[in-house]
Every structure is written in structure tokens, then in C-alpha cells.
VEXLO-278206 format. One record per residue (C-alpha): residue number from 1; residue in one letter; y, x, z. Coordinates in steps of 0.2 Angstrom, whole numbers, plus 2048, in hexadecimal, padded with zeros to 3 digits. Each point is the difference from the previous one (the first is absolute). Example, Ala and Ser with C-alpha at 12.3 -4.5 7.8 and 13.67 -1.06 7.14 Angstrom:
VEXLO-278206
@nr:1; rest:A; north:7EA; east:83E; up:827 $
@nr:2; rest:S; north:811; east:806; up:7FD $
//
This chain:
VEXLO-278206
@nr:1; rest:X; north:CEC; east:B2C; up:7B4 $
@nr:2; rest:X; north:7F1; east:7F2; up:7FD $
@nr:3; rest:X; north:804; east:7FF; up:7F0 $
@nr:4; rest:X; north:800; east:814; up:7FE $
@nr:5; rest:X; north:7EF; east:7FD; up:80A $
@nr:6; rest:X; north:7F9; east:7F5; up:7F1 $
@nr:7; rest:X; north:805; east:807; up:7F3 $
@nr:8; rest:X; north:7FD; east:811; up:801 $
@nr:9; rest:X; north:7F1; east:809; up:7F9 $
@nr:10; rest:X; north:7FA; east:80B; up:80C $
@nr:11; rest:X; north:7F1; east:7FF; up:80C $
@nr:12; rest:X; north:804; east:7F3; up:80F $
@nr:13; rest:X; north:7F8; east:804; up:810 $
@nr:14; rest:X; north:7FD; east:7F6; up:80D $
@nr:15; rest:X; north:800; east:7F1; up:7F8 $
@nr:16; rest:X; north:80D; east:7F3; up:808 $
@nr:17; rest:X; north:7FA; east:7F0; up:80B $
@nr:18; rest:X; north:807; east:7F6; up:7F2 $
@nr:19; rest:X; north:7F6; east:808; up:7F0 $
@nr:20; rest:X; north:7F0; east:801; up:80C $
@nr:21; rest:X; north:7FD; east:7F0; up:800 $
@nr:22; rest:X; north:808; east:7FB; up:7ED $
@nr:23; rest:X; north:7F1; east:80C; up:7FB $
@nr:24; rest:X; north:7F1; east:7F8; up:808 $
@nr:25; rest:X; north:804; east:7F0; up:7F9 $
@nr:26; rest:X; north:803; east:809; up:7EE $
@nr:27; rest:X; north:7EF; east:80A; up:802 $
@nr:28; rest:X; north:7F9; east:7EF; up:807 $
@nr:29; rest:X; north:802; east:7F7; up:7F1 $
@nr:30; rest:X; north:7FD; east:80E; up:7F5 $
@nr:31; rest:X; north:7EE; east:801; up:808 $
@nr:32; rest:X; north:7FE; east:7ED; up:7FD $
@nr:33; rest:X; north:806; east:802; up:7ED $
@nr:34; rest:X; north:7F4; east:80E; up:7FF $
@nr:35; rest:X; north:7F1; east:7F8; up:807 $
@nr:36; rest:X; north:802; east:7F0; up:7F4 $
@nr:37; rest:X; north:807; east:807; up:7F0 $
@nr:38; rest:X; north:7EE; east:80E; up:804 $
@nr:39; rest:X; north:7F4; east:7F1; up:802 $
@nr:40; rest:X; north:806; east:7F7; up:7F1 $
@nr:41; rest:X; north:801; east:80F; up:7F5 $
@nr:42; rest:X; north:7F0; east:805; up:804 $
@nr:43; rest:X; north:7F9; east:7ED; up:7FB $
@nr:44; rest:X; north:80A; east:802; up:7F1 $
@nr:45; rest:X; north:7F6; east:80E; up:7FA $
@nr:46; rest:X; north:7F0; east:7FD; up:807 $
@nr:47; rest:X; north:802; east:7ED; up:7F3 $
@nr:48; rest:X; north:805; east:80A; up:7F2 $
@nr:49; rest:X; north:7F4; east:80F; up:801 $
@nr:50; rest:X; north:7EE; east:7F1; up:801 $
@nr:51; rest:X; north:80C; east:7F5; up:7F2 $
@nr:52; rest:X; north:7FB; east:80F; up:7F6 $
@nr:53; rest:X; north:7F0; east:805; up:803 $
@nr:54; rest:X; north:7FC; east:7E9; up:7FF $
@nr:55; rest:X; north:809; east:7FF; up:7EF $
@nr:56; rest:X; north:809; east:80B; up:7F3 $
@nr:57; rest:X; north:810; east:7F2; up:800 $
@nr:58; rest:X; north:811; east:805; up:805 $
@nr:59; rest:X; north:807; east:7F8; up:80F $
@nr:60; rest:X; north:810; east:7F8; up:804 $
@nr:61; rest:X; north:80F; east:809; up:7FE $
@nr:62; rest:X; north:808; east:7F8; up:80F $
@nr:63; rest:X; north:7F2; east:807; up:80B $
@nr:64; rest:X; north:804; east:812; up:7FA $
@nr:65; rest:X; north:811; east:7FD; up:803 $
@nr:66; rest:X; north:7FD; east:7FA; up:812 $
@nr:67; rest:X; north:7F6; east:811; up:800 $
@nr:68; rest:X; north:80E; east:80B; up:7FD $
@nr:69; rest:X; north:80D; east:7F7; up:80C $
@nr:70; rest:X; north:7F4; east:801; up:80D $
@nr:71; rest:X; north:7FD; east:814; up:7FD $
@nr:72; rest:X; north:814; east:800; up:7FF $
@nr:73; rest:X; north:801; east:7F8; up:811 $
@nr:74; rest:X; north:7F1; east:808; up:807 $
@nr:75; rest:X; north:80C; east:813; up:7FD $
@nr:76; rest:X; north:810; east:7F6; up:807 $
@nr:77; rest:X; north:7F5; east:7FB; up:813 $
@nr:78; rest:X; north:7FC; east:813; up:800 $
@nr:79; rest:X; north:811; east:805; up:7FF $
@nr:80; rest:X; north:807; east:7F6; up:80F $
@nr:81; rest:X; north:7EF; east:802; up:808 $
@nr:82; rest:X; north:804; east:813; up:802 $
@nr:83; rest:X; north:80E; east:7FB; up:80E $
@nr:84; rest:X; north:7F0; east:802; up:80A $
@nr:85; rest:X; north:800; east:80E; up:7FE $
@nr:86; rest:X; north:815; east:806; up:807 $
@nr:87; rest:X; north:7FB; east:7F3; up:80E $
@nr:88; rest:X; north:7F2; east:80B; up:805 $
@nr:89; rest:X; north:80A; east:80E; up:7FE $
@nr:90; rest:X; north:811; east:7F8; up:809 $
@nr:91; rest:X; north:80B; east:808; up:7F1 $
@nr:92; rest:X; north:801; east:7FF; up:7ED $
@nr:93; rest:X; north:7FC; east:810; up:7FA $
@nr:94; rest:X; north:809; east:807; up:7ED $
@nr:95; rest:X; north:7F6; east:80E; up:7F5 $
@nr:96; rest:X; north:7EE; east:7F7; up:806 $
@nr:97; rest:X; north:7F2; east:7FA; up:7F7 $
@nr:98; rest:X; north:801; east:7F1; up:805 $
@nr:99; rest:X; north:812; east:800; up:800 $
@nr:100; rest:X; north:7FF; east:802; up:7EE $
@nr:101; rest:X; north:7F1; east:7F4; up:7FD $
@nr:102; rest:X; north:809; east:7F3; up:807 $
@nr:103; rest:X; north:80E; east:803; up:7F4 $
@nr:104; rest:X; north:7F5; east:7FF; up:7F2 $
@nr:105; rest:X; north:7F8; east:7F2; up:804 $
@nr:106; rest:X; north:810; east:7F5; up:805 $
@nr:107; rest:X; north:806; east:806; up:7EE $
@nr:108; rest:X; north:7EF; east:7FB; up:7F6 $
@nr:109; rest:X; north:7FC; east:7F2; up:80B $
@nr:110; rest:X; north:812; east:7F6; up:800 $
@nr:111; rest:X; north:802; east:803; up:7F0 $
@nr:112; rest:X; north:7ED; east:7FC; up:7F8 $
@nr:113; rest:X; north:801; east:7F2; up:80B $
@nr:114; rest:X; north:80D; east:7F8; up:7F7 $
@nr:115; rest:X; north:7FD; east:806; up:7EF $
@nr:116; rest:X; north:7EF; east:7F7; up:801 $
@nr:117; rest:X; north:808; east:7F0; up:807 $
@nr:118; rest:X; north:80C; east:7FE; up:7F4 $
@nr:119; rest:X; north:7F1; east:805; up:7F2 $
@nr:120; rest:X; north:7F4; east:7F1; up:80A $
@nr:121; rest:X; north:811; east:7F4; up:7FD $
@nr:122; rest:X; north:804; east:806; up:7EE $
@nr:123; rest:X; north:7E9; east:7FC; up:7FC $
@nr:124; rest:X; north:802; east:7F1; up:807 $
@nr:125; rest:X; north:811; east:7FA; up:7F7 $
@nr:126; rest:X; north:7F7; east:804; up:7EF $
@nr:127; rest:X; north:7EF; east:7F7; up:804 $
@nr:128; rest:X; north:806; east:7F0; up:808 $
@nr:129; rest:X; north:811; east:7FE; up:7F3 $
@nr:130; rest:X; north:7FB; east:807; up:7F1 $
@nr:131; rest:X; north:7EB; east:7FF; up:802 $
@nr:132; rest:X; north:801; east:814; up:7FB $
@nr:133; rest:X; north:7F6; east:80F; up:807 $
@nr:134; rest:X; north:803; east:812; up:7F9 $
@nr:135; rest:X; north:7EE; east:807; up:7F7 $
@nr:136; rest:X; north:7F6; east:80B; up:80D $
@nr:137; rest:X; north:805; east:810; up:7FA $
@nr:138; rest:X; north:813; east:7FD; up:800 $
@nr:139; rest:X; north:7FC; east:7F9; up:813 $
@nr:140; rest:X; north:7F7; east:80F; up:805 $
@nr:141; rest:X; north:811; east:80D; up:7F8 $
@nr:142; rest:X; north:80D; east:7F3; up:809 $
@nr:143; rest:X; north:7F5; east:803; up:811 $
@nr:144; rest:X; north:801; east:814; up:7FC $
@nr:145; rest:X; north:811; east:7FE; up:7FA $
@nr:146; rest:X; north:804; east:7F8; up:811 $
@nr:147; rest:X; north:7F8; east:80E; up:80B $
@nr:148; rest:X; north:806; east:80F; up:7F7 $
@nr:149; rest:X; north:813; east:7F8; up:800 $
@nr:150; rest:X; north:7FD; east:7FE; up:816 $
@nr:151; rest:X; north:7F8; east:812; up:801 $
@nr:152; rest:X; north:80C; east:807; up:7F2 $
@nr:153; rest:X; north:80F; east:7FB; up:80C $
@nr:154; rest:X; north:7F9; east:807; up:80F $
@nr:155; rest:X; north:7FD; east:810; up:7F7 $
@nr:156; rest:X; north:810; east:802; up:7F9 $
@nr:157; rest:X; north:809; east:801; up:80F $
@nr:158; rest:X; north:7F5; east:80D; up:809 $
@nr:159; rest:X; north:800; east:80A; up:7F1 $
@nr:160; rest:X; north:815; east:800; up:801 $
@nr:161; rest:X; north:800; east:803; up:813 $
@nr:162; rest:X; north:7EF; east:806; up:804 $
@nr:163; rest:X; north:804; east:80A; up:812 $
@nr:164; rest:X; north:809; east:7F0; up:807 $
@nr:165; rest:X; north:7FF; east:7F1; up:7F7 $
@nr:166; rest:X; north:7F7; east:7F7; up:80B $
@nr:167; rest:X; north:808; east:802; up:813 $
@nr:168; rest:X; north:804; east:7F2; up:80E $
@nr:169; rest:X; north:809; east:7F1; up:7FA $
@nr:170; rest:X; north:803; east:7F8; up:810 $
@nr:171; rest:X; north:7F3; east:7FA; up:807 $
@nr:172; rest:X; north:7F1; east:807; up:7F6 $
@nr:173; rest:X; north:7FF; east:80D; up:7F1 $
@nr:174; rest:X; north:807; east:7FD; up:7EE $
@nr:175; rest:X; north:80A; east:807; up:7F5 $
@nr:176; rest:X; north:80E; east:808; up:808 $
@nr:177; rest:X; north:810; east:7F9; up:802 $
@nr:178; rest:X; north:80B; east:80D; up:7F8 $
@nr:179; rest:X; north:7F7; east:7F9; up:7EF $
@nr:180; rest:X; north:806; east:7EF; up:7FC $
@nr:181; rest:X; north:7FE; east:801; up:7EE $
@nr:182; rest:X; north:7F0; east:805; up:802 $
@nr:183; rest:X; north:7FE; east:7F1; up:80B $
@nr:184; rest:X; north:808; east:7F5; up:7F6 $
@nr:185; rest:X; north:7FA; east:803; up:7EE $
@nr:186; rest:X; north:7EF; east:806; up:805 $
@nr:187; rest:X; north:7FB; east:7F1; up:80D $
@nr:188; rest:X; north:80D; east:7F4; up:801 $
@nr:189; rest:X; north:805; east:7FC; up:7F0 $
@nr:190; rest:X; north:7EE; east:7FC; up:7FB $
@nr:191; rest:X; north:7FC; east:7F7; up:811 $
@nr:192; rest:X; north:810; east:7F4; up:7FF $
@nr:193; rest:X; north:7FB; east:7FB; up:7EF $
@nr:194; rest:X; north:7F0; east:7FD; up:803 $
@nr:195; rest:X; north:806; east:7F4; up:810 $
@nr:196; rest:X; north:80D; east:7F8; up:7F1 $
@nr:197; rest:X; north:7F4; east:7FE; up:7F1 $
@nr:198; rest:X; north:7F2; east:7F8; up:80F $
@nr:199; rest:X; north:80B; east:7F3; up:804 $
@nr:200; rest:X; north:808; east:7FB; up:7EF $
@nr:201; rest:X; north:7EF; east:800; up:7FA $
@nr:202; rest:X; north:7F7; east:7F7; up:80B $
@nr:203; rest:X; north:80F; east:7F2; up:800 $
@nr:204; rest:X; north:7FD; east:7FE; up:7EC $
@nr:205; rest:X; north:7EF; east:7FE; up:804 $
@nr:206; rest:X; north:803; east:7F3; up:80F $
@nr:207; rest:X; north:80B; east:7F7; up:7F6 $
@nr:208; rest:X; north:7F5; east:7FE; up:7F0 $
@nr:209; rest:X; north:7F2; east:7FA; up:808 $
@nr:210; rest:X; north:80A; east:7F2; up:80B $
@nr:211; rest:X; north:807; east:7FB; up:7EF $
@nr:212; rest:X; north:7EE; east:801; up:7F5 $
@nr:213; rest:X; north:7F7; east:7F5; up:811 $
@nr:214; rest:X; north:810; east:7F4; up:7FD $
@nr:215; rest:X; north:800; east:7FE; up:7F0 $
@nr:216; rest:X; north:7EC; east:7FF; up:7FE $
@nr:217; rest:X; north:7FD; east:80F; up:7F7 $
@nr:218; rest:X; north:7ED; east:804; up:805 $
@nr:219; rest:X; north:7F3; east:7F6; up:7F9 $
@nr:220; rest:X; north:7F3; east:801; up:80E $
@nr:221; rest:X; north:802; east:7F9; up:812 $
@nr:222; rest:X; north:7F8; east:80F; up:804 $
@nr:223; rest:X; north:80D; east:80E; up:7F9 $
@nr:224; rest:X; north:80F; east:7F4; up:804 $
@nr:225; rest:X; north:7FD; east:801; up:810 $
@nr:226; rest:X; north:7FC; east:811; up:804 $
@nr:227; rest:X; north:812; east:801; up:7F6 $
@nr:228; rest:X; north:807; east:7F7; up:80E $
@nr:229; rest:X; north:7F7; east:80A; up:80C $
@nr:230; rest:X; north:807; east:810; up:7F9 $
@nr:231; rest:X; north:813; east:7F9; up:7FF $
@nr:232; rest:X; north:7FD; east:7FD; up:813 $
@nr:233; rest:X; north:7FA; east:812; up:803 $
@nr:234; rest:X; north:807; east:80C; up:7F4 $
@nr:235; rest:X; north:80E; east:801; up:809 $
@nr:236; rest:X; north:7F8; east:809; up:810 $
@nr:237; rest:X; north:7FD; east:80F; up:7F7 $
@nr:238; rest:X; north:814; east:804; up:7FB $
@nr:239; rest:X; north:806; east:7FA; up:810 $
@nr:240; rest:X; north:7F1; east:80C; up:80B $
@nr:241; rest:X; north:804; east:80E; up:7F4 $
@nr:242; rest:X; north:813; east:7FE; up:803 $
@nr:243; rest:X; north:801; east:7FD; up:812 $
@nr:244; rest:X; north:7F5; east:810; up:806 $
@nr:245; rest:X; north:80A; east:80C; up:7F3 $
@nr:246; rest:X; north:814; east:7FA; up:7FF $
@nr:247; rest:X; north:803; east:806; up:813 $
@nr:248; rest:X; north:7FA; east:810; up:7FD $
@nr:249; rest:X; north:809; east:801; up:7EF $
@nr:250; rest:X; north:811; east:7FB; up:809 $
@nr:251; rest:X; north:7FF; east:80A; up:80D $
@nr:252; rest:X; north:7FD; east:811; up:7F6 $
@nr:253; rest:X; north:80E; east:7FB; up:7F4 $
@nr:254; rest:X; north:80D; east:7FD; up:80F $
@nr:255; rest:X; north:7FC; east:812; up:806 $
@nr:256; rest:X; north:800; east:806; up:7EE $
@nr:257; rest:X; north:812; east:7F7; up:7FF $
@nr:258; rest:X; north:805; east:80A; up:80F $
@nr:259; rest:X; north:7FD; east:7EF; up:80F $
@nr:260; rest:X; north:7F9; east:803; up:80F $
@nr:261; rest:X; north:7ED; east:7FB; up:800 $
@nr:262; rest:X; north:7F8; east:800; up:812 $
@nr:263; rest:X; north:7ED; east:805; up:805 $
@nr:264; rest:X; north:7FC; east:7EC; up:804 $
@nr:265; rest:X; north:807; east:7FB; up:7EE $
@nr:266; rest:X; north:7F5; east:80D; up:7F9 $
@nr:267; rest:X; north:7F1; east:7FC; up:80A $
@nr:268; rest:X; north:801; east:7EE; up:7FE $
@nr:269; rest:X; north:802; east:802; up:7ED $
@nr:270; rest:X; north:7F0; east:80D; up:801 $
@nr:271; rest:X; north:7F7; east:7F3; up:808 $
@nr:272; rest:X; north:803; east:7F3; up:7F4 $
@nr:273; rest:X; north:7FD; east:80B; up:7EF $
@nr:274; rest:X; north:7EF; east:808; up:809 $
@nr:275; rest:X; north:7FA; east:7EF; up:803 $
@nr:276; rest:X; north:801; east:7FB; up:7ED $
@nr:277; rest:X; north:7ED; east:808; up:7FF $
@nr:278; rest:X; north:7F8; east:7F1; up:80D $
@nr:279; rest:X; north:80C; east:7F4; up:7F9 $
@nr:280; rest:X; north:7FA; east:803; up:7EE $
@nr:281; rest:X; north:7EF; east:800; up:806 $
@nr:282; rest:X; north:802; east:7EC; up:808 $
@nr:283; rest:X; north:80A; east:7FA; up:7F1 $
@nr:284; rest:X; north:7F4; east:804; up:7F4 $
@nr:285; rest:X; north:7F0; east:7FD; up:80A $
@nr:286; rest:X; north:808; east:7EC; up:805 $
@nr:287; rest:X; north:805; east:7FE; up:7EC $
@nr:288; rest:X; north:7F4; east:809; up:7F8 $
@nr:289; rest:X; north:7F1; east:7FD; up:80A $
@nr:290; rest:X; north:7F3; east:7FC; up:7F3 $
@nr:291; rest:X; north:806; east:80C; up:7F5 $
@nr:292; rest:X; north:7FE; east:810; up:80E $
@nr:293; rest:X; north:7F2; east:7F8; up:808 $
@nr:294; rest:X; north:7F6; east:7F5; up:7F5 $
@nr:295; rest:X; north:7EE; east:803; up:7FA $
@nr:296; rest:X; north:803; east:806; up:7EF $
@nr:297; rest:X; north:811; east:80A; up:7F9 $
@nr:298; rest:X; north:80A; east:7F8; up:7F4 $
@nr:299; rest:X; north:7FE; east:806; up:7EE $
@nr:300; rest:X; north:80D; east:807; up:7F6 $
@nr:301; rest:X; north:807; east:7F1; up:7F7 $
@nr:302; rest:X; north:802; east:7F7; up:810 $
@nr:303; rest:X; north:810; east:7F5; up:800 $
@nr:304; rest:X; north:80D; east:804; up:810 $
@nr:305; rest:X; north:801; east:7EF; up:803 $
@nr:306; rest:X; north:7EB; east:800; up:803 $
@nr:307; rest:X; north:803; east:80B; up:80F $
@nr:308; rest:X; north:80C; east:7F6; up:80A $
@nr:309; rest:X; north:7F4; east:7F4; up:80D $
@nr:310; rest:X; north:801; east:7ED; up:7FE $
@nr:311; rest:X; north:807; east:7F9; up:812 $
@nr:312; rest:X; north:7F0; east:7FA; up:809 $
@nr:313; rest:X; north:80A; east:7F1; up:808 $
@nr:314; rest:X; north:802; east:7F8; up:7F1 $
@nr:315; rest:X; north:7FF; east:7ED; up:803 $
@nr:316; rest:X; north:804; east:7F1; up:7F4 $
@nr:317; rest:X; north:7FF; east:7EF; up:804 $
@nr:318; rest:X; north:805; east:7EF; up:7F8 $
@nr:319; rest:X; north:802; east:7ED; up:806 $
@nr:320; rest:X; north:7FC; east:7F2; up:7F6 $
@nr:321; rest:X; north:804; east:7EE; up:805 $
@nr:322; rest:X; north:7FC; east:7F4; up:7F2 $
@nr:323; rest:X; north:802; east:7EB; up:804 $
@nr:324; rest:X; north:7F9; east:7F1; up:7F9 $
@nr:325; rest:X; north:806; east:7ED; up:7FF $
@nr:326; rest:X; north:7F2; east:7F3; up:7FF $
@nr:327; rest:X; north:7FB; east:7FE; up:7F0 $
@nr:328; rest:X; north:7EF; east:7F1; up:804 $
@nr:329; rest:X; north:7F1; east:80F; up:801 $
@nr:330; rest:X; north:7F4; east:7FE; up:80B $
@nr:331; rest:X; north:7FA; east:810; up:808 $
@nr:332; rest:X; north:7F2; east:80A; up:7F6 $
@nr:333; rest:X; north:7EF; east:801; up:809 $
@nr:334; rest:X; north:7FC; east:80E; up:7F8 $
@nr:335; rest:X; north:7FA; east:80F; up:80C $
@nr:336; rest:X; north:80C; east:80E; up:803 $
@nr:337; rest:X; north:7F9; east:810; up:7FC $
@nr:338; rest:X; north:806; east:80C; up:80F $
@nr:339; rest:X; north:80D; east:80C; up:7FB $
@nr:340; rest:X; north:804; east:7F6; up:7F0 $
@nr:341; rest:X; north:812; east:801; up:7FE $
@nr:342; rest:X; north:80B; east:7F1; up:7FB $
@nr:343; rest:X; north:803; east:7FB; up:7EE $
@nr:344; rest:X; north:7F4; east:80C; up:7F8 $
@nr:345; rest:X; north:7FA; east:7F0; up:7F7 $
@nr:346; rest:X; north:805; east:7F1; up:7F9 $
@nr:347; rest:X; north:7F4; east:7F3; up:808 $
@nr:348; rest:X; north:7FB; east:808; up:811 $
@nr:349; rest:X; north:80E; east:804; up:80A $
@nr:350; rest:X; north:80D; east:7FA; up:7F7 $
@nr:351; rest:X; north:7F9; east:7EF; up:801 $
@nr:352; rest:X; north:800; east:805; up:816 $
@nr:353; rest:X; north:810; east:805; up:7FC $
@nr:354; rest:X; north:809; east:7F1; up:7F7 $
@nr:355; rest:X; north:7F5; east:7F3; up:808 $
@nr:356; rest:X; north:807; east:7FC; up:812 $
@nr:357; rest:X; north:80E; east:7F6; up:801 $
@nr:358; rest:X; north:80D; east:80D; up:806 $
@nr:359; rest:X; north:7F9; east:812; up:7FD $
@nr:360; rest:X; north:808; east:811; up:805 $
@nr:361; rest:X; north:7F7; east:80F; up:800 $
@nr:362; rest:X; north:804; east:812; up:807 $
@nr:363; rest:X; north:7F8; east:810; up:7FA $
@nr:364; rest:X; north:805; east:810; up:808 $
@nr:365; rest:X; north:7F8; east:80F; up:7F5 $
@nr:366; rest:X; north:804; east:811; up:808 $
@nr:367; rest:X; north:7F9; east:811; up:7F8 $
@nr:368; rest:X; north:7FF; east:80D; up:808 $
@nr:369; rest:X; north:7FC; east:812; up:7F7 $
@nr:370; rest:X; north:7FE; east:814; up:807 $
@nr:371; rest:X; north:803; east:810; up:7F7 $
@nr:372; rest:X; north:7F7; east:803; up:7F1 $
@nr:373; rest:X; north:7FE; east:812; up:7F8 $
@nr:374; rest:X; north:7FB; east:800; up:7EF $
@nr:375; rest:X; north:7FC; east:810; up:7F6 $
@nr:376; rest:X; north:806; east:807; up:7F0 $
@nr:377; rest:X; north:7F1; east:7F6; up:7F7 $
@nr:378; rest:X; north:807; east:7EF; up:808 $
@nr:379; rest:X; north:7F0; east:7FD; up:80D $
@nr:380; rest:X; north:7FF; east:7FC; up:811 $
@nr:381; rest:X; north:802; east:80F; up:80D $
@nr:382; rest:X; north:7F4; east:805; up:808 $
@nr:383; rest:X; north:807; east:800; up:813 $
@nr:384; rest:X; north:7FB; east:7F3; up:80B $
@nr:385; rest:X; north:812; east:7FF; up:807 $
@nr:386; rest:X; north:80B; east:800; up:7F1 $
@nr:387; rest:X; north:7F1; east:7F6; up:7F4 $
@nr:388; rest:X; north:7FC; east:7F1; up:80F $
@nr:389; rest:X; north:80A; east:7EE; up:7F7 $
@nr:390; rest:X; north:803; east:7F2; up:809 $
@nr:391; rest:X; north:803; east:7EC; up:7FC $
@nr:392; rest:X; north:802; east:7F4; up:80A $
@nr:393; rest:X; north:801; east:7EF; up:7FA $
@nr:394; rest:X; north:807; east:7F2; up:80C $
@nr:395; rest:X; north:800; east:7EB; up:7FB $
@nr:396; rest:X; north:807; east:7F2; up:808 $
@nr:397; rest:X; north:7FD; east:7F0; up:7FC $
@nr:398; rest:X; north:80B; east:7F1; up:809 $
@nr:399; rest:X; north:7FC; east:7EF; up:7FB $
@nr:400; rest:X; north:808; east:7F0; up:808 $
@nr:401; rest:X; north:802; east:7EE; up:7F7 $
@nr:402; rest:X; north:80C; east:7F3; up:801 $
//
């Protein structure tokens, strides 16, 4: 009888105890997703709209990427935002407005969501492996491309079945259930290879650039550690990606197969896929700080590694312990200059040094460097917090004789 409860397509009213309180903490995260994926779309286009009037360069194509995943999870929060709307009403009703919005936008928003990531993956694979970026006006018709293949999909389906295509589907609207191949070949085919093609891509990735830092491809210290820094984060995007969409993905093909799926499962899977909006959000804004929030927009030709921040706790240090037997020198008089550092010269303080009867000297050196940014020209940043260098330098001199 629960499972009948679930799975049927029909209006639901009341709403049980149970899918009460599943639905405010889906509608909860949904907001949240909502609020963040808004706020940093809205940066987004406010950077690329005064790039434009500043200078007539394109920008980074990663940025414009970012752009569309976040308009992709911005439709996704509005969809499981709309459970708002059957708590308020204390039932889920079919043949509405919004029970039909809802449906469209879990349908574009899933999907575009995943489409988008996948794309972000595929850019990113080219740039840092093969140092290639697709011309401008081929980027621009793969981003339409993209968009007319998540619409194209949505439209198909209500132009098949326009009076019921989208009805309740357990706990909120989609498709209905009585159409799985719609389901299947429409949304989930599409979804489960994005999830698939992330991760296989994102591992190549991860694997080549352990490798490259190992074997000392990079040139610079610079780029070779922002390699290492990359190798350490890529893998967050696959795995958030992957962890808020599977559940959902398993639990619609278990009911598709015929299994029982439950009001919790389906609430706790919601949950998890609505919240990929505020996730997506954080994981780009902690790894791509400068590049979202720095004083000037990367330009076009802008390397993939470039956007990746160098670790600000970066630290090297070094001990070096050199001893001396007696060799018959007597000490040089010579004045020591403050801050002079041992055996910068032949008769100063190497005399010192080689002149006692039983020498041993330490010298600590420890330096210590922040974040740099550097723009597409290869200057300094501009922002005081990712520009500001330190160095430290630290001697110690111990001198006893026999």
C-alpha cells in the first residue's frame, strides 16, 4: 500500500508526517542552493558586462563555463525549491502551474547541470593535457549546442505526452511514472554519462599531473606547483558532483526496475542532488578564488593551470651544518658587516670561518612565501591579499674551539 502511495501519479493530500518533514529539509537546501548559485551568478555577469565595456579582449573560457553551470544549478534549486510551495499547501497537486514548472525545471536543471559539468571536465582535460582551447566561435556553438540539446530533451517529451507528462513522481513532480523510456533515454541516459565521463575524466587528469609534478615536467616553480595544487583539488569536483546526484539516480532506477523506493530515500536523495547548487558554489569559490574574485578577468589565452591558487602555507627550509679541523689561522679582525652571510667571500668570512681551532657552524634558512596571482601579461596582482610576499631569513652562528 506504501509503495502504491509513492509511486502513483496522482494528487497526494494531506501529506504524510514522514514527507512533511523530508520536504522542508529539501526546500531548505534548495533555498540555500538558490541564494548562492543567484549571488555568484549575478557577480559573474556584472565581471563580464565592465570586462566589456574596460576592454574589447575575450575572456576566459573557464569563467563562461562557470557561468552556465551556475545558470544550470540556479533552474535545478528552483525546482526542489517549489516543495514550498505543496508544504504550504499540505498536498502535491497534479495538472498545476507549478506542478508543471517544477517538472520542467527538475528535467532542464538536472540535466544542464550535468551536461555543463561534464563540459567544465572535458575544457579542462584539453587545456592542462594537451595545452588546446577550441577558437571562440566554435566555443560559443558547443555552449548553444549544449543548451539547445538540455531544452531539445525537455521539449520532446511534453510535445509526446503534452496532457500528463509531467505528474507526481513520488515525492515531488516529474515525468510520470508510466513513462520510463522517456525517463530513461530523455534524462538518465544523458545524466548517468555525464556522472561516468566526470570521473574517468577527472582521474586521467589527476593522474597526469601526479606523473608530470614527479617526473619534473614544468619548467617554472611557479606552474609546477600550482600542478601539484591542482592534482590535490581536481578530484573535489567528480566526487561533489557524484555524491549529490548517484542517490537520486539509484533510487529512480530501482522504482523504474519495479523495487520499492520509500518517501525518506527519495527525500534524502532530493536533498542531496538540490544541494549541488551551494556545493558548486564553495568548490569553485575555495579553488578558484582569484579567478571569480580577482581585480581583473583572465583573458582568453589564459592557461587552466593559471587559475588554480598557489597554497599560502607554503614553507621551505633548510639546515646546514659545515665543520672545520685546525688548520694554524688566526682569527681575521676584519669587521663583520651586519647581515653578511657566511662564505660570500674568500678572505672575510671564510678566513672567520677556517681560523678557529675547531669550527662548526649552523645556518637555518627558512622562506616563507603567500599566494601570488599573476595576470595573463605575467605582472604582479593587484590585490593586496593575494600580491603581499614574504621572506624570512633566519642565521645561526655557533662557534666554540678546542
Amino acid at each position: 500500500m506504501a509503495h502504491n502511495v509513492v509511486t502513483h501519479p496522482g494528487t497526494l493530500s494531506p501529506l504524510p508526517p514522514i514527507l512533511q518533514r523530508g520536504l522542508i529539509a529539501v526546500a531548505f537546501f534548495g533555498f540555500l542552493s538558490f541564494l548562492t548559485s543567484i549571488a555568484l551568478f549575478l557577480r559573474l555577469a556584472y565581471r563580464l558586462v565592465t570586462w566589456k565595456r574596460k576592454t574589447q579582449a575575450r575572456v576566459n573560457q573557464f569563467i563562461i563555463l562557470i557561468f552556465n553551470l551556475v545558470f544550470a544549478d540556479i533552474q535545478q534549486s528552483v525546482a526542489f525549491l517549489l516543495n514550498a510551495q505543496w508544504l504550504r499547501d499540505n498536498a502535491i497537486m497534479v495538472d498545476t502551474p507549478t506542478c508543471w514548472a517544477q517538472g520542467w525545471f527538475v528535467s532542464t536543471g538536472d540535466l544542464a547541470s550535468g551536461v555543463f559539468t561534464f563540459a567544465i571536465a572535458i575544457h579542462s582535460f584539453l587545456d592542462i593535457v594537451w595545452d588546446y582551447r577550441v577558437g571562440h566561435k566554435c566555443f560559443l556553438a558547443v555552449i548553444a549546442g549544449l543548451w539547445t540539446f538540455v531544452y531539445a530533451c525537455a521539449i520532446i517529451g511534453v510535445a509526446l505526452h503534452p496532457d500528463d507528462f509531467y505528474m507526481r513522481a513520488g515525492a515531488w513532480c516529474w515525468i510520470n511514472t508510466k513513462y520510463t523510456n522517456e525517463r530513461l533515454w530523455l534524462h538518465y541516459f544523458w545524466v548517468i554519462i555525464s556522472e561516468f565521463g566526470t570521473v574517468i575524466v577527472y582521474s586521467l587528469i589527476f593522474l597526469i599531473l601526479r606523473r608530470r609534478v614527479k617526473e619534473s615536467f614544468y619548467t617554472t616553480s611557479d606552474t609546477q606547483t600550482r600542478a601539484q595544487s591542482a592534482a590535490k583539488l581536481i578530484i573535489a569536483y567528480p566526487v561533489v558532483y557524484v555524491v549529490c546526484t548517484l542517490p537520486l539516480v539509484v533510487a529512480r532506477l530501482n522504482a523504474m526496475a519495479g523495487g520499492d523506493v520509500t518517501f525518506v530515500e527519495l527525500c534524502v536523495a532530493g536533498a542531496m542532488i538540490t544541494s549541488n547548487g551551494w556545493l558548486d558554489v564553495l568548490l569553485y569559490t575555495l579553488t578558484r578564488r582569484a579567478l571569480l574574485f580577482g581585480p581583473d578577468m583572465t583573458g582568453e589565452h589564459s592557461r587552466a593551470l593559471d587559475t588554480f591558487r598557489l597554497r599560502p602555507d607554503q614553507a621551505y627550509g633548510t639546515t646546514t651544518t659545515i665543520e672545520a679541523s685546525h688548520i694554524g689561522r688566526r682569527p681575521s679582525n676584519r669587521r663583520k658587516v651586519p647581515g653578511q652571510l657566511p662564505l660570500h667571500s674568500r678572505h672575510g668570512s671564510t678566513e672567520e670561518l677556517f681560523g678557529l681551532g675547531g669550527v662548526k657552524t649552523e645556518t637555518t634558512v627558512q622562506v616563507r612565501t603567500d599566494a601570488m596571482e599573476l595576470d595573463p601579461m605575467g605582472h604582479q596582482s593587484s590585490d593586496p591579499e593575494l600580491s603581499k610576499s614574504r621572506a624570512s631569513f633566519d642565521s645561526q652562528s655557533r662557534k666554540s674551539g678546542k
